[in-house]
C-alpha positions, 0 to 999 in steps of 0.5 A, spaced: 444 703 160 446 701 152 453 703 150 454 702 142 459 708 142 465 707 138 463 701 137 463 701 130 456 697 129 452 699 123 445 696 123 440 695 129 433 690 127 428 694 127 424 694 133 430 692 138 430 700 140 422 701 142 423 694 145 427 698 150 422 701 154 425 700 161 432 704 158 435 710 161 441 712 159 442 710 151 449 711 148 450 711 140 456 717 139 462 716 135 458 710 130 455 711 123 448 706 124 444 706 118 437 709 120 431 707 116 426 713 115 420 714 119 414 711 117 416 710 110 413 704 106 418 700 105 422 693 106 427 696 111 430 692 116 433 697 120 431 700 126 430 708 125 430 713 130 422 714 131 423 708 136 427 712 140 418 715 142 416 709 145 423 710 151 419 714 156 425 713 161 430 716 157 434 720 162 440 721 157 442 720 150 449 720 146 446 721 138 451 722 132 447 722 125 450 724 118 443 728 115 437 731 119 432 728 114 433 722 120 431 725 125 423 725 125 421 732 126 416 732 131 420 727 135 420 731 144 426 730 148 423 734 154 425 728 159 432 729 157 437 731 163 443 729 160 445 729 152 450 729 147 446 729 139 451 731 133 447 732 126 451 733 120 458 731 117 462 737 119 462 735 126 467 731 129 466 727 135 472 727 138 472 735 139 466 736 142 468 738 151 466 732 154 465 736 161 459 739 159 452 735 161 448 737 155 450 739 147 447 739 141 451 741 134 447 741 128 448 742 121 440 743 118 440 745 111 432 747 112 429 750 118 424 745 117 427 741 123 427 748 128 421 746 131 418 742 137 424 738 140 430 740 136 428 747 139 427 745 146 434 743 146 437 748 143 433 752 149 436 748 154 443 746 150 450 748 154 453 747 148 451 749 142 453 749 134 449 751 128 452 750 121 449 751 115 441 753 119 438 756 114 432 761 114 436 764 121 438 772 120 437 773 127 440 768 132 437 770 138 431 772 136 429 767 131 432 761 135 428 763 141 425 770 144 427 768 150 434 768 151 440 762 153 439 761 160 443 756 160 449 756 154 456 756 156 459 755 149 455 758 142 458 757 135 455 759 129 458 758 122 457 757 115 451 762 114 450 767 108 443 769 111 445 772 118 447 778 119 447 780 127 448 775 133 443 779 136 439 784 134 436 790 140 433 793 134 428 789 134 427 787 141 430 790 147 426 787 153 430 780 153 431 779 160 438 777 159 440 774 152 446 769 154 446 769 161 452 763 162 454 765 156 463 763 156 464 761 149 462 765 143 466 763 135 464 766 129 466 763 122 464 764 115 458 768 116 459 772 110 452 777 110 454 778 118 456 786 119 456 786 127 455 782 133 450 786 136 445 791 133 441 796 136 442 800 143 444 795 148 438 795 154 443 790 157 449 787 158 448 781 153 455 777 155 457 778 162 460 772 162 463 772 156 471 769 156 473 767 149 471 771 143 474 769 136 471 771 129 474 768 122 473 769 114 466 774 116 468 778 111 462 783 111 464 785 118 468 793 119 467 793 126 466 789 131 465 790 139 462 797 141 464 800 147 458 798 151 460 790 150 466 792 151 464 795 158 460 789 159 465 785 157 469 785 164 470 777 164 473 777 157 481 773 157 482 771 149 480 775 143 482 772 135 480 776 129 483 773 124 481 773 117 476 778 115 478 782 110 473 788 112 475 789 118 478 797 120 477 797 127 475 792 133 472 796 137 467 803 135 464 808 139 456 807 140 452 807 135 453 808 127 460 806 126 460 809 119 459 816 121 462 815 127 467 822 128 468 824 135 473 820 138 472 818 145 476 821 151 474 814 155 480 809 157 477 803 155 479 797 159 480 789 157 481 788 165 482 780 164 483 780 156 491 774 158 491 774 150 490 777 143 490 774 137 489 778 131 491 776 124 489 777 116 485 783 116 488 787 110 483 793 112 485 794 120 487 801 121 487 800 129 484 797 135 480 804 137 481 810 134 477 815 131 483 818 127 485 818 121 491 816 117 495 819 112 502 818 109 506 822 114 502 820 120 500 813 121 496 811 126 498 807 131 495 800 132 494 801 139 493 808 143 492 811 151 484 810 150 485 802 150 489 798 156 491 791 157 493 790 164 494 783 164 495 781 157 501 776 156 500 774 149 499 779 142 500 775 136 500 780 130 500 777 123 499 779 115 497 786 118 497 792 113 500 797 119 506 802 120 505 803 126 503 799 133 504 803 139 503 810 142 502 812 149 502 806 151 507 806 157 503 802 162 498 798 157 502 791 156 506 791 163 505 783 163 505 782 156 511 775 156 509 772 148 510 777 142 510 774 136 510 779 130 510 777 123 508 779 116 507 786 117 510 789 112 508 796 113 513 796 120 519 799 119 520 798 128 517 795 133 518 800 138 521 806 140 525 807 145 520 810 151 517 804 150 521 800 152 519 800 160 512 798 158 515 790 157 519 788 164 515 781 163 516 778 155 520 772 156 519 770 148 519 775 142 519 772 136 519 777 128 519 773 121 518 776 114 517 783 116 521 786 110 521 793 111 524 793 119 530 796 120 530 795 127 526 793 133 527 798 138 528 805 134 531 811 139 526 816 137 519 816 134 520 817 125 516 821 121 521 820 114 519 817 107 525 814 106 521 806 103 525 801 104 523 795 099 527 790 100 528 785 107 531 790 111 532 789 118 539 792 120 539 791 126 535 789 133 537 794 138 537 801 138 544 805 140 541 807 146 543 802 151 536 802 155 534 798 150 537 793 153 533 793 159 526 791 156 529 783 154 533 782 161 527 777 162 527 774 154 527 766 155 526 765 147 528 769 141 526 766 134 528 771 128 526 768 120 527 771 114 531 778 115 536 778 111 540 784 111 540 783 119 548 783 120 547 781 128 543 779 133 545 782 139 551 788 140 556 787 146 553 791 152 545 788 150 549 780 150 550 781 157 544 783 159 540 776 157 541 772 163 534 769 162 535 767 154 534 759 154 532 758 147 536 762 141 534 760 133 536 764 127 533 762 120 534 765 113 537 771 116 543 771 109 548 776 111 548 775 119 556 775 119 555 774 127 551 773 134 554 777 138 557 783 135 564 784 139 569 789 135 572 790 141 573 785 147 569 787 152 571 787 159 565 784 162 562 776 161 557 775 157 551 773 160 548 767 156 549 762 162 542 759 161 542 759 154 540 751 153 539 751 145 542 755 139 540 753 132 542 756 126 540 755 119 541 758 112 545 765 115 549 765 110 554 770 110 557 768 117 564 765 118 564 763 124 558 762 130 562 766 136 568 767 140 571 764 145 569 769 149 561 768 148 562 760 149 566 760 156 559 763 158 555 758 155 555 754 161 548 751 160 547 750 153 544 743 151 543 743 144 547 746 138 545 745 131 548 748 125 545 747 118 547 750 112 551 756 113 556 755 107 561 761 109 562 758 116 569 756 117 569 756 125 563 754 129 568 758 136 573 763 133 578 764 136 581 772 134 589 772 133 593 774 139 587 773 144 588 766 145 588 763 153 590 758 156 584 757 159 580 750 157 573 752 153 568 747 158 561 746 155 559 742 161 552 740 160 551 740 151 548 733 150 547 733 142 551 737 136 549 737 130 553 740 123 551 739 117 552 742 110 557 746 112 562 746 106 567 751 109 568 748 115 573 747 117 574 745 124 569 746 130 574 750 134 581 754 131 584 755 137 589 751 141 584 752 147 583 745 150 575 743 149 571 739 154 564 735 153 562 732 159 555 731 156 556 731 150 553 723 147 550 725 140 554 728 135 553 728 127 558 731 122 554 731 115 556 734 108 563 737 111 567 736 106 573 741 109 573 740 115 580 737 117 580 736 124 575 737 130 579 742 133 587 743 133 586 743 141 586 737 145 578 735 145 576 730 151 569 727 151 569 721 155 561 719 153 562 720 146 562 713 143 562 716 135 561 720 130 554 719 126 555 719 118 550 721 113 546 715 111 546 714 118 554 710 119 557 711 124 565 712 125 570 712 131 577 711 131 581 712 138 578 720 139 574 724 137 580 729 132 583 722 130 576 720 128 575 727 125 582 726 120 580 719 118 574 721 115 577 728 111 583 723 109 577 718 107 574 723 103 580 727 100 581 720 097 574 719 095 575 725 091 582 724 087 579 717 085 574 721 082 578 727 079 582 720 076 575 718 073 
């Protein structure tokens, strides 16, 4: 065995490697060696790679070579069990899976190279990449007539000339194509129209698990309802970035003059998650019909389910509408991430809402035409909203509360006419919430929407982190009400909300002579706060068991931490900006020595 791998080595005298001849196992991956051109007449000292002939016992070979013209074309891999080659710049050999026996990634800017040992490899590789391969329209067919056997993971990328992975048009007796096929990714194939041409004989991708398409802007629909039904084993589907993109998945045969719309529910049995971002043209995943303005399709319909789907990511899509009839289609959906969809004016109606009992994440960013997250009823009206106008995430209807009684993260960004997260009766149900962040949201005036005191706890006693940033038009975070619950929280952080006065208000005539207790909160965080004026405007006694990290930046006003007595055994000081620290006897004597500091600062300065 030789191992030169990572070793950083450059040159090889020439000769050393045909010396070999006794060598099994030869590994040069991760190197730049500067290889000599084959039987050139020349003064080169350094060994090339027509050497690697005269190794007879090479079993298994780990090869990485900038440029294909180093590789002798006629150079047999036959005897290989075992092999990793990388030809071209554009791979990375940290990326390549290390589990697999047997990868090849080329990057062959002729095809020329295509032929007698490169070939056999390809048939027999369980990795294989191809970029820039010229002279290939065709995957299967121009590659090998005879199928993959062995393939586990296929990428094929850069490429003006292909225009189908495999095209039955051309041949249909393939006994079957891409037999241990797990992995396919499609990148930039910019002439490619579908994945499969031409009647399916078989079902080409049984095995297939994983499916992502990026930047093939030529393609308008990509599974047929036949690969979809030979698609059983499918767990991961991205689309993202093709701009011609109308539908996912199209009825057998010309999708261009596709007209009737299948009565047959189309299954993705294993599909866990789903990814589809960045396609301007996308009118739905299935569906014959067609939109207009006073009807819109919906993105999803009946004749699609996903029963075990957990994650939907939908980005920079051109759509009114995404769900319609779908009561039981994303009964395990847990992570929902919607953003830039500038088109939707609701998330979802309210007889909906039984259709996600699991989502434990929700996250909504710059969707700037939502008005709501859940609607009561499904809407039919022209009114446009042309300004960031989410006004309100819940429904009054109280069973909206109901689809989030598992929710564990919520992140909402950039609604800026959103006045409030939660309404009274929806907070008590949000006994699983553990991460809340709320960003650029400027006329959030509170959290929790309490006009009345209600008569019930509030349920956030697993929330273990609050942030919020840049919500300027709050006056204060929460009541005292809402932080008796915060029982678990860890993290609070408050940045940039310049009308905040009171991180916990305290209503006039509530005030109690309980204590506000947050047992676990470890780090607090104010900064750029320039109304505050104390964390607490109660008299309410505050105690911090746990707090050890707290930092006070840019809060000019903030007289006193809290008029109340406020006890935080482990806190050793208060952090500065320009990274000082401050401490005087406790923690509101510390607060008052600062704010009398800079009230001084500031009437030095107005004498100046």
């Amino acid at each position: 065995m030789l191992n030169l791998s990572n070793s950083g080595v450059e040159i090889i005298p020439r000769g050393v490697i045909s010396s070999l001849i006794k060598l099994e196992e030869l590994y040069m991956g991760n190197t730049s060696i500067k290889w000599a051109v084959a039987n050139q007449d020349n003064q080169n000292e350094n060994a090339s790679l027509d050497e690697l002939r005269q190794l007879s016992n090479l079993t298994t070979l780990e090869l990485q070579i900038q440029e294909a013209w180093m590789l002798p074309r006629d150079l047999m891999f036959d005897k290989l069990e075992r092999f990793k080659i990388v030809i071209g710049d554009i791979w990375e050999w940290a990326d390549i899976n290390d589990v697999t026996l047997k990868t090849l990634k080329l990057k062959l800017g002729t095809n020329i190279h295509l032929e007698h040992g490169i070939k056999g490899l390809i048939r027999r590789a369980e990795i294989l990449g191809l970029d820039e391969v010229e002279g290939i329209s065709n995957v299967l067919y121009q590659l090998n007539g005879d199928g993959f056997p062995h393939l586990k993971h296929l990428q094929v990328q850069n490429n003006a000339i292909i225009k189908h992975i495999i095209d039955f048009a051309e041949r249909t007796h393939v006994p079957d194509p891409f037999a241990s096929l797990e992995k396919l990714v499609i990148q930039n194939l910019s002439t490619m129209e579908k994945i499969c041409h031409g009647p399916l004989a078989i079902d080409p991708f049984a095995k297939l698990k994983s499916i992502k398409v990026e930047s093939c802007n030529k393609v308008k629909y990509l599974l047929s309802v036949s690969m979809v039904k030979g698609m059983s084993q499918l767990s991961e589907l991205q689309v993202s970035q093709c701009s011609l993109v109308e539908k996912v998945v199209f009825e057998d045969g010309d999708a261009s003059t596709m007209k009737d719309e299948t009565d047959e529910t189309i299954k993705f049995p294993l599909l866990n998650s789903l990814t589809l971002q960045h396609l301007d043209a996308l009118e739905s995943f299935f569906s014959d019909e067609q939109p207009t303005s006073s009807t819109p399709v919906s993105l999803f319909n009946n004749h699609v389910t996903f029963p075990n789907l957990e994650s939907l990511k939908l980005s920079s899509l051109g759509l009114n509408k995404i769900w319609k009839d779908n009561r039981h289609s994303f009964y395990k959906l847990t992570n929902l991430i919607v953003e830039n969809c500038d088109g939707l004016k609701y998330l979802l109606s309210s007889t909906m809402v039984e259709s996600f009992p699991n989502l434990t994440r929700l996250e909504i960013s710059k969707c700037h035409l939502m008005e709501e997250i859940i609607s009561a009823e499904e809407r039919d009206d022209d009114d446009i909203v042309t300004v960031e106008e989410l006004k309100q995430i819940w429904s009054r209807n109280p069973d909206g509360a109901l689809m989030f009684c598992n929710l564990e993260e919520m992140r909402i960004e950039s609604c800026q006419s959103l006045e409030f997260v939660f309404p009274c009766s929806v907070a008590t149900s949000c006994s699983l919430l553990k991460e809340l962040d709320i960003k650029y949201c400027g006329n959030m005036k509170e959290i929790v929407a309490l006009k009345e005191e209600p008569l019930f706890s509030m349920s956030f006693q697993n929330l273990k982190e609050l942030y919020v940033k840049d919500c300027k038009g709050m006056t204060h975070l929460i009541t005292s009400f809402v932080a008796k619950s915060l029982v678990q929280l860890e993290r609070l952080i408050v940045i940039n909300c310049e009308m905040v006065k009171d991180v916990v208000n305290v209503e006039e005539g509530k005030e109690t002579e309980e204590d506000i207790i947050f047992e676990n909160l470890e780090y607090l965080q104010l900064s750029t706060l320039s109304s505050l004026r104390s964390f607490c405007n109660g008299n309410h006694a505050l105690i911090f068991p746990s707090l050890i990290r707290l930092i006070v930046k840019e809060c000019p006003q903030m007289e006193v931490f809290s008029p109340g007595s406020v006890i935080a055994r482990l806190l050793r000081g208060v952090e500065l900006e320009n990274q000082r620290k401050r401490w005087k006897v406790d923690l509101n004597t510390t607060i008052q020595q600062l704010f009398k500091e800079n009230q001084e600062v500031s009437h030095s300065n107005e004498k100046n």
